[in-house]
C-alpha positions, -999 to 999 in steps of 0.1 A, spaced: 232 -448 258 209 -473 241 174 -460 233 161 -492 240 167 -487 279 151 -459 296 166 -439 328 142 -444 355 158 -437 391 187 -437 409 200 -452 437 212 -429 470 225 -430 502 226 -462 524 194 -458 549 194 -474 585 216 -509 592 195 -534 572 203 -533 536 178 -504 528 186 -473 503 173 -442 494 160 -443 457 150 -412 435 125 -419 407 125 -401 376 90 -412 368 60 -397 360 39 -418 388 73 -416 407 58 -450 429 59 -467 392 96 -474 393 87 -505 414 63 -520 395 85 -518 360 103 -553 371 139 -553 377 161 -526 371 194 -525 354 227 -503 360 239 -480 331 258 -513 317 226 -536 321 248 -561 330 238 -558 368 201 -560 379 178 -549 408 147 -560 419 126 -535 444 115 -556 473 93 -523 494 91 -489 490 80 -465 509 81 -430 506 102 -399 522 92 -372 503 84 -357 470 101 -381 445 124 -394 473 116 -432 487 136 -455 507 137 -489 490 142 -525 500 163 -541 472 161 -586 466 198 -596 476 210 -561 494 211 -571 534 237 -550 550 243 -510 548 277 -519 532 261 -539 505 235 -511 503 263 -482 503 285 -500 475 249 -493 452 252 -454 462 246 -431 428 234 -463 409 215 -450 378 182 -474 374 172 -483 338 140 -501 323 134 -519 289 117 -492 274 90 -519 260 77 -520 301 70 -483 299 37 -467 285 45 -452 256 47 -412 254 13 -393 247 11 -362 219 39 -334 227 53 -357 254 91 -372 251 116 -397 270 145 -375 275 164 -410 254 143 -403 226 157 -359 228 194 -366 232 208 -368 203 186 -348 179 199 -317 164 187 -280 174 176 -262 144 167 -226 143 134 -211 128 152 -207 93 166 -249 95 202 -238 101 217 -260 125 225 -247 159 233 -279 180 230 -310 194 211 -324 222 236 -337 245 212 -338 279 179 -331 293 182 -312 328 161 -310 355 167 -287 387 134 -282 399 123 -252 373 113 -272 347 133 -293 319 162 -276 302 179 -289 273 218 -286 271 226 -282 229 264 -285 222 268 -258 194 281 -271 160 309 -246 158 336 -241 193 322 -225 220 301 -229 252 268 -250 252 233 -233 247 207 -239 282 174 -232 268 139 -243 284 126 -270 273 85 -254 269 63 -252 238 77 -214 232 112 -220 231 111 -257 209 77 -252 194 93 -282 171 102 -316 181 101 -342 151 120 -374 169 113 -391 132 129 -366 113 161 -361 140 156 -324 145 140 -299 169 132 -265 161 143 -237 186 137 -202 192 159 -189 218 143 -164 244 153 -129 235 179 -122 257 205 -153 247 195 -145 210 209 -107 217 238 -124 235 249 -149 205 244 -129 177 271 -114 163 280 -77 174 295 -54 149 275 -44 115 243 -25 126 253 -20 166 286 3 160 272 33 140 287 63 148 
């Protein structure tokens, strides 16, 4: 994905008989998402403009989209993902990040050997957790995305720097030398 469109929302589940959906915004202000103009699908070729929001709870709103009249028309948009030209966005403060601006950068450990790549930024309620896709075969690394675990983040420079909790650091590292005395 282009780093020059931002992920903003997403569209849901057709809501009532009039053309309404439910919208999930991935905002800060999460009521922002309809004052950023119109919207555009993951290919940008397609483009929505929020006529009313209201809310239904937490980040959760039901939305009134220009052009979508009927529950069909509003079911065909179901799992939509919502972008933004990422000039209509604020830009981030110190120690904040777009998740765009994380993907892609590559996981180095304390001593600058390279661990991974960024491949996602999750988010399942807990807190963010970024998703690194080792450089060598094998499973990808989960670590929390907080100031302990990635006191490092240089966007300019490509690279974060990671220390992985204790327990997946005993987990990787390799078994054999020092841990099979006799």
């Amino acid at each position: 994905m282009a780093k020059d469109r931002i992920l903003v929302g997403q569209f849901g589940a057709a809501h009532g008989v009039k053309g309404e959906l439910r919208l999930k915004s991935y905002t800060q202000d999460k009521a922002a998402i309809a004052r950023y103009g119109a919207l555009s699908d993951a290919s940008g070729t397609r483009h929505f403009e929020i006529a009313a929001l209201r809310p239904l709870k937490d980040d959760l709103f039901v939305a009134r989209v220009k052009g979508i009249e009927t529950r069909e028309a509003a079911e065909a948009l179901t799992n939509t993902a919502l972008y933004v030209a990422r000039e209509k966005l604020p830009m981030a403060e110190d120690e904040e990040f777009y998740h765009a601006d994380l993907i892609g950068l590559i996981a180095k450990s304390e001593t600058s050997e390279a661990i991974g790549t960024i491949v996602a930024v999750l988010n399942f309620g807990g807190g963010d957790i970024l998703e690194i896709a080792p450089v060598v075969k094998g499973e990808t690394l989960l670590l929390p995305f907080t100031k302990a675990t990635v006191p490092v983040v240089d966007v300019a420079q490509g690279h974060v720097i990671v220390v992985p909790p204790i327990e997946i650091e005993e987990a990787t590292s390799p078994r054999g030398e020092d841990n099979d005395a006799a």
